[in-house]
C-alpha positions as CSV (number, residue, x, y, z in Angstrom):
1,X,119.6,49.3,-20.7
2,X,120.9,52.3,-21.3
3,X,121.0,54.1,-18.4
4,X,120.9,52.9,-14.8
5,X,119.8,56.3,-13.0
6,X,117.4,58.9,-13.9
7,X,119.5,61.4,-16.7
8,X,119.9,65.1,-15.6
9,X,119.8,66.9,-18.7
10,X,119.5,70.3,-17.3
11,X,121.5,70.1,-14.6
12,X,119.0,71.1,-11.3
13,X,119.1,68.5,-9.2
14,X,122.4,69.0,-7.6
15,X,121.0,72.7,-6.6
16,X,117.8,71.4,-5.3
17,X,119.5,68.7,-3.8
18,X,121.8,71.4,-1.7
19,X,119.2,73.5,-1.0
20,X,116.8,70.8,0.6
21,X,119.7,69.7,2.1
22,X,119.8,73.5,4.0
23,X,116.4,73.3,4.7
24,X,116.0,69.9,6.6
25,X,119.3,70.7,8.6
26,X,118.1,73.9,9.2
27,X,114.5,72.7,10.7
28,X,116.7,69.8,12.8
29,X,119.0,72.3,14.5
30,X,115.7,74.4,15.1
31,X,114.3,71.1,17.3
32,X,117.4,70.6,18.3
33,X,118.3,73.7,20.0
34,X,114.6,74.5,21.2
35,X,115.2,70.6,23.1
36,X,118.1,71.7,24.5
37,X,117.0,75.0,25.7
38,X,113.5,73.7,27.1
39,X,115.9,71.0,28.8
40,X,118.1,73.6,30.1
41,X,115.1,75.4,31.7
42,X,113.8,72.4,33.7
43,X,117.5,71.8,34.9
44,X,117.5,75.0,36.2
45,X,114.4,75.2,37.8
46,X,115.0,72.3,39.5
47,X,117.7,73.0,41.0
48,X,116.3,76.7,42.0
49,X,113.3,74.5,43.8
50,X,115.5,72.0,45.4
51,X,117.7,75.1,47.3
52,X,114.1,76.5,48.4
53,X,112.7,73.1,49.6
54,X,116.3,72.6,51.8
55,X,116.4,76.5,53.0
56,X,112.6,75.7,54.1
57,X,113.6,72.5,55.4
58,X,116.6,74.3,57.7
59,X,114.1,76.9,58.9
């Protein structure tokens, strides 16, 4: 048994390692932000419709 893990003669699986490590982050604070955002939105139009329903309701 010589060697437990896979041997990285060359030396490119650290880099690739990083830069798929950029990527998936990247693409998960994409969803993340676009969640947010869309969740913002509905917050704030619910709130814009629930001041309309009560101004209709005092008139």
């Amino acid at each position: 048994m010589k060697y437990l893990y896979p041997h990285n003669e060359f030396g490119f699986l650290l880099p690739v390692a990083i830069v798929l490590l950029f990527i998936v982050s990247g693409i998960l604070l994409y969803f993340v932000t676009s969640y947010v955002s869309q969740v913002n939105i509905y917050e704030m139009l619910e709130s814009h419709y629930k001041s309309a329903t009560i101004n209709e309701m005092r008139n």
